[in-house]
N, CA, C and O atoms as CSV, one atom per row, in Angstrom:
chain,resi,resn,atom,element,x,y,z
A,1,UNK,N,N,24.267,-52.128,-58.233
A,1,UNK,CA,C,25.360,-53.078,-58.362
A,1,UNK,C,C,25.352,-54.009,-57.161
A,1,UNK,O,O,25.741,-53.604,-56.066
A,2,UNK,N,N,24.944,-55.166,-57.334
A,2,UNK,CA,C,25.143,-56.094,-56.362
A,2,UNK,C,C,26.745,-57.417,-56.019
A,2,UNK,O,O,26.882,-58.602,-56.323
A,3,UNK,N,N,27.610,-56.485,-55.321
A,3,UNK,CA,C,28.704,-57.042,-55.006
A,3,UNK,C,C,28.668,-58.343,-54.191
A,3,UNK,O,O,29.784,-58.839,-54.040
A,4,UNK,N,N,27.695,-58.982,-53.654
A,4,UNK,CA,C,27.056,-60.178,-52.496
A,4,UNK,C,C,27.297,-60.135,-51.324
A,4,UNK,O,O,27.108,-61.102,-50.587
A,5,UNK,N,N,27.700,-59.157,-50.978
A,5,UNK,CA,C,27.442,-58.167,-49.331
A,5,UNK,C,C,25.823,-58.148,-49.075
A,5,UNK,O,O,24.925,-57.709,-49.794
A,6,UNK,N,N,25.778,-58.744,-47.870
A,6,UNK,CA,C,24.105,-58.518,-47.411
A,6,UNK,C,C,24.105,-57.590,-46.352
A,6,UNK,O,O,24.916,-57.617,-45.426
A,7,UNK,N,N,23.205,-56.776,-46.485
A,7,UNK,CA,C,22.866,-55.723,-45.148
A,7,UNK,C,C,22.920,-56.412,-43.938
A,7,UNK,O,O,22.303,-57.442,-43.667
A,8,UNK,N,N,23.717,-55.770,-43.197
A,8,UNK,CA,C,23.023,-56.402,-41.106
A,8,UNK,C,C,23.398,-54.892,-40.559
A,8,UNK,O,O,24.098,-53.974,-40.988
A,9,UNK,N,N,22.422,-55.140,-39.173
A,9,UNK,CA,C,22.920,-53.945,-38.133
A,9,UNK,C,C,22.754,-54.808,-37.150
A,9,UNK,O,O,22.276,-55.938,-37.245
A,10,UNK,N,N,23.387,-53.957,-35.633
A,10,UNK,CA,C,23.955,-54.680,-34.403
A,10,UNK,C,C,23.430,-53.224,-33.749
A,10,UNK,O,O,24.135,-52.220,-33.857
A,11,UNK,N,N,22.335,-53.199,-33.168
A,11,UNK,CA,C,21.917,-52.276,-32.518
A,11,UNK,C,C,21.765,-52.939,-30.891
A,11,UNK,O,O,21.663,-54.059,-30.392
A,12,UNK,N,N,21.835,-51.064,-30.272
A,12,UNK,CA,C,21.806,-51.343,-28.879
A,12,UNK,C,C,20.279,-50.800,-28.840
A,12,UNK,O,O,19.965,-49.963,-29.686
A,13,UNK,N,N,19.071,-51.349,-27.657
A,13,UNK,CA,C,17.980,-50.567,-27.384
A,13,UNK,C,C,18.612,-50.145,-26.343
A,13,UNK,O,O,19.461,-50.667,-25.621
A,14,UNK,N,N,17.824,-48.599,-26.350
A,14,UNK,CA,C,17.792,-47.489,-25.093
A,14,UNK,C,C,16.214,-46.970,-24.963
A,14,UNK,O,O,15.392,-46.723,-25.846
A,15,UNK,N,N,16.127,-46.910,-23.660
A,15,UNK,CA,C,14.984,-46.954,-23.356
A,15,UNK,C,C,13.713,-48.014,-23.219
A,15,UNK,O,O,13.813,-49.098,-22.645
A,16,UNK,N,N,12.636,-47.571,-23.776
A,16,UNK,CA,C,11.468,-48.094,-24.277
A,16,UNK,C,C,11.644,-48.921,-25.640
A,16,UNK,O,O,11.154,-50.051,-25.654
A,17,UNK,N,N,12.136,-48.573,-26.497
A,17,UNK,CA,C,12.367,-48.773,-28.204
A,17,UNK,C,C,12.348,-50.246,-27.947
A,17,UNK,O,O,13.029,-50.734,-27.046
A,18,UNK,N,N,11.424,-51.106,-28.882
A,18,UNK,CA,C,11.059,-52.298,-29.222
A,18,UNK,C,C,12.035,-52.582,-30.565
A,18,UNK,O,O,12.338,-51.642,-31.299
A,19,UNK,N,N,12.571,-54.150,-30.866
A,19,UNK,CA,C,12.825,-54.361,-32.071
A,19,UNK,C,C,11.763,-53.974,-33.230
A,19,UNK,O,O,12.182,-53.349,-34.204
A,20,UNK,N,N,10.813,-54.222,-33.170
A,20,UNK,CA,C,9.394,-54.142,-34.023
A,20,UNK,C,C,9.385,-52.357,-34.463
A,20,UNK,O,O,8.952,-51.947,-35.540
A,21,UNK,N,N,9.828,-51.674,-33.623
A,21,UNK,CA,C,9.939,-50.382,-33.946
A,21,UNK,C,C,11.537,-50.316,-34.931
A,21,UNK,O,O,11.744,-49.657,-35.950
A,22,UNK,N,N,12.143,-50.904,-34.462
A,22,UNK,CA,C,13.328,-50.617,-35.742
A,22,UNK,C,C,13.010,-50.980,-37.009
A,22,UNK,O,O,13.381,-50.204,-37.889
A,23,UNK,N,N,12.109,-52.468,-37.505
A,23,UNK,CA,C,11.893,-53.037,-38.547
A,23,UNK,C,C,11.502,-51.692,-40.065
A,23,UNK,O,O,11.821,-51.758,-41.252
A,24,UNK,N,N,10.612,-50.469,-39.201
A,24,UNK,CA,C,10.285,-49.074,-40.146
A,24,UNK,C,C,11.603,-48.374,-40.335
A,24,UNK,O,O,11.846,-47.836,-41.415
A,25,UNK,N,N,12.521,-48.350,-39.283
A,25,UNK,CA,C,12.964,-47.220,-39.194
A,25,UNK,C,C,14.714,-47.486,-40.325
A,25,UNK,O,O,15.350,-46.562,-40.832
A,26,UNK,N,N,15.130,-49.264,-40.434
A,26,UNK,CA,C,15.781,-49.163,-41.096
A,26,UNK,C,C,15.770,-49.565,-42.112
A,26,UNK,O,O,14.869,-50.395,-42.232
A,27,UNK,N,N,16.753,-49.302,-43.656
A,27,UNK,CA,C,16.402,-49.463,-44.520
A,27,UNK,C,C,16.733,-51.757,-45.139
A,27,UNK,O,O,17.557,-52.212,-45.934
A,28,UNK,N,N,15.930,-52.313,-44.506
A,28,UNK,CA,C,15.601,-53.267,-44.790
A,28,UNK,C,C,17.075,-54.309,-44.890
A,28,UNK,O,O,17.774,-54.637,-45.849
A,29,UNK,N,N,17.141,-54.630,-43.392
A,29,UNK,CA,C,18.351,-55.060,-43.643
A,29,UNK,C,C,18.289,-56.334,-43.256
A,29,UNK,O,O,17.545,-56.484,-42.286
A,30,UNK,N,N,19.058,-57.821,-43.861
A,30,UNK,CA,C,18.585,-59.109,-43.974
A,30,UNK,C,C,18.854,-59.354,-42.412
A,30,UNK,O,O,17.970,-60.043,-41.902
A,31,UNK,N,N,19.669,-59.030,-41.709
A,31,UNK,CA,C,19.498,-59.290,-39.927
A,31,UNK,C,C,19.836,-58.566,-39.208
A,31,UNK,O,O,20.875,-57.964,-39.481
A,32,UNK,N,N,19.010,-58.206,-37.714
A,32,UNK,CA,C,19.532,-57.463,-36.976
A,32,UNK,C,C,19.603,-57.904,-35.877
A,32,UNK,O,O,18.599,-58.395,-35.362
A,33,UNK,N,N,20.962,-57.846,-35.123
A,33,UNK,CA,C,21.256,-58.427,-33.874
A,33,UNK,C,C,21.245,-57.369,-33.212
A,33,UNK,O,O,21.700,-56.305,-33.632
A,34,UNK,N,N,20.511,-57.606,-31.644
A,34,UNK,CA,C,19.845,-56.928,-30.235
A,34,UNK,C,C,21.197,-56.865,-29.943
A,34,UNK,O,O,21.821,-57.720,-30.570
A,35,UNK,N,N,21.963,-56.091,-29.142
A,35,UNK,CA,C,23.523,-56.351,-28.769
A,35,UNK,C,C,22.528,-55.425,-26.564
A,35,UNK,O,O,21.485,-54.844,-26.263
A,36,UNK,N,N,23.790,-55.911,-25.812
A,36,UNK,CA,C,23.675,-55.296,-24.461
A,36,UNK,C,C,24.336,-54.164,-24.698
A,36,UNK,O,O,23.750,-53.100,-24.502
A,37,UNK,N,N,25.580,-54.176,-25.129
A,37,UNK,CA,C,26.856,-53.014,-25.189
A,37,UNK,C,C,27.318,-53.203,-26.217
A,37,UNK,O,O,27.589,-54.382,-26.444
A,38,UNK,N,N,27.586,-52.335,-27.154
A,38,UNK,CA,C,29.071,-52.618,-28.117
A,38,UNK,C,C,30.342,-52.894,-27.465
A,38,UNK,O,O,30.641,-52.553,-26.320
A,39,UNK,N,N,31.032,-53.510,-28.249
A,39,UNK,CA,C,32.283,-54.119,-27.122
A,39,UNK,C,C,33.077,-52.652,-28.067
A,39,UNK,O,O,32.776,-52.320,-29.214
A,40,UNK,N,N,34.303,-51.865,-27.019
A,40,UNK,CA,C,34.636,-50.449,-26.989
A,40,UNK,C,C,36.289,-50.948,-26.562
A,40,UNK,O,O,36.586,-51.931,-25.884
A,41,UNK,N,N,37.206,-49.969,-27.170
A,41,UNK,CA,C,38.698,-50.413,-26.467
A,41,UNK,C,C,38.545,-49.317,-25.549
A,41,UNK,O,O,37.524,-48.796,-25.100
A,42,UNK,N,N,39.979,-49.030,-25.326
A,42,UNK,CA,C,40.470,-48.166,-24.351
A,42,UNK,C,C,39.790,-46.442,-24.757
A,42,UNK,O,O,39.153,-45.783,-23.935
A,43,UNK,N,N,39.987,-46.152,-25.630
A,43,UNK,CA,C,39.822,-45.000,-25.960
A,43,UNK,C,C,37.663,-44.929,-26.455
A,43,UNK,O,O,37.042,-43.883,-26.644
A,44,UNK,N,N,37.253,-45.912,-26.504
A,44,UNK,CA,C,35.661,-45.415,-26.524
A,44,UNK,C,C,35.115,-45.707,-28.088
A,44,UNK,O,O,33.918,-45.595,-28.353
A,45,UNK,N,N,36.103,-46.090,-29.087
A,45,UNK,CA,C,35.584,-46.754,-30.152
A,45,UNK,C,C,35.111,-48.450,-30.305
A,45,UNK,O,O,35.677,-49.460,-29.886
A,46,UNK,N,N,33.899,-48.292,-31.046
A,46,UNK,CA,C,33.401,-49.538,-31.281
A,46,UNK,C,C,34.144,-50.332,-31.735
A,46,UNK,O,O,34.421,-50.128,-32.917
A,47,UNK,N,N,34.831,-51.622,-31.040
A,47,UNK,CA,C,35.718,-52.748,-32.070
A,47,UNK,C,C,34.352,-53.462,-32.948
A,47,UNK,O,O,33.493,-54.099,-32.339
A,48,UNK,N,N,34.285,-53.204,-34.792
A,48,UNK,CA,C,33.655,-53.760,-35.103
A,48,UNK,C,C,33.673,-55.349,-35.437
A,48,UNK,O,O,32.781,-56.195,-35.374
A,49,UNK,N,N,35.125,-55.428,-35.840
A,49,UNK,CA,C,35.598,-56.873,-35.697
A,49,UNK,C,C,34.979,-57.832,-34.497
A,49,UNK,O,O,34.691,-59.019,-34.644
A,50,UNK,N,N,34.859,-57.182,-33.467
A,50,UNK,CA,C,34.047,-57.973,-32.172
A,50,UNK,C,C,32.653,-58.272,-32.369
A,50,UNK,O,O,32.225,-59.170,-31.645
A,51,UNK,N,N,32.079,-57.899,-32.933
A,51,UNK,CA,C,31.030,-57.866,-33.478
A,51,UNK,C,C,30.269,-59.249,-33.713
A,51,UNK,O,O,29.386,-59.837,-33.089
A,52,UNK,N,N,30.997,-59.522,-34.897
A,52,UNK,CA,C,31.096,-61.458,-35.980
A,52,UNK,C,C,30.823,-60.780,-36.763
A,52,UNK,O,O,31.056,-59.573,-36.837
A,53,UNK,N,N,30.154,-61.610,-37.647
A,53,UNK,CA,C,30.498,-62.112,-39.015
A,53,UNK,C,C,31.386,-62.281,-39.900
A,53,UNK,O,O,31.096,-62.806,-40.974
């Protein structure tokens, strides 16, 4: 069922890990944004709204 929601992820790298290494690992998603930090409130949850889109 295609509702017209497109896949994205907002990943952090740790370590070594290359973008080019995520391209296998997720399931094919139309963009992925490199992020430094997730932006976090007071208590340690991800604000996804901070995000965009």
């Amino acid at each position: 069922m295609d509702d017209g929601r497109q896949l994205g992820t907002y990943v952090v790298l740790r370590g070594s890990a290359t973008s080019e290494e995520l391209t296998g690992a997720l399931q094919t998603p139309c963009e992925i944004a490199i992020v430094d930090e997730f932006p976090r409130n007071a208590t340690g949850k991800v604000l996804r709204n901070k995000l965009g889109g």
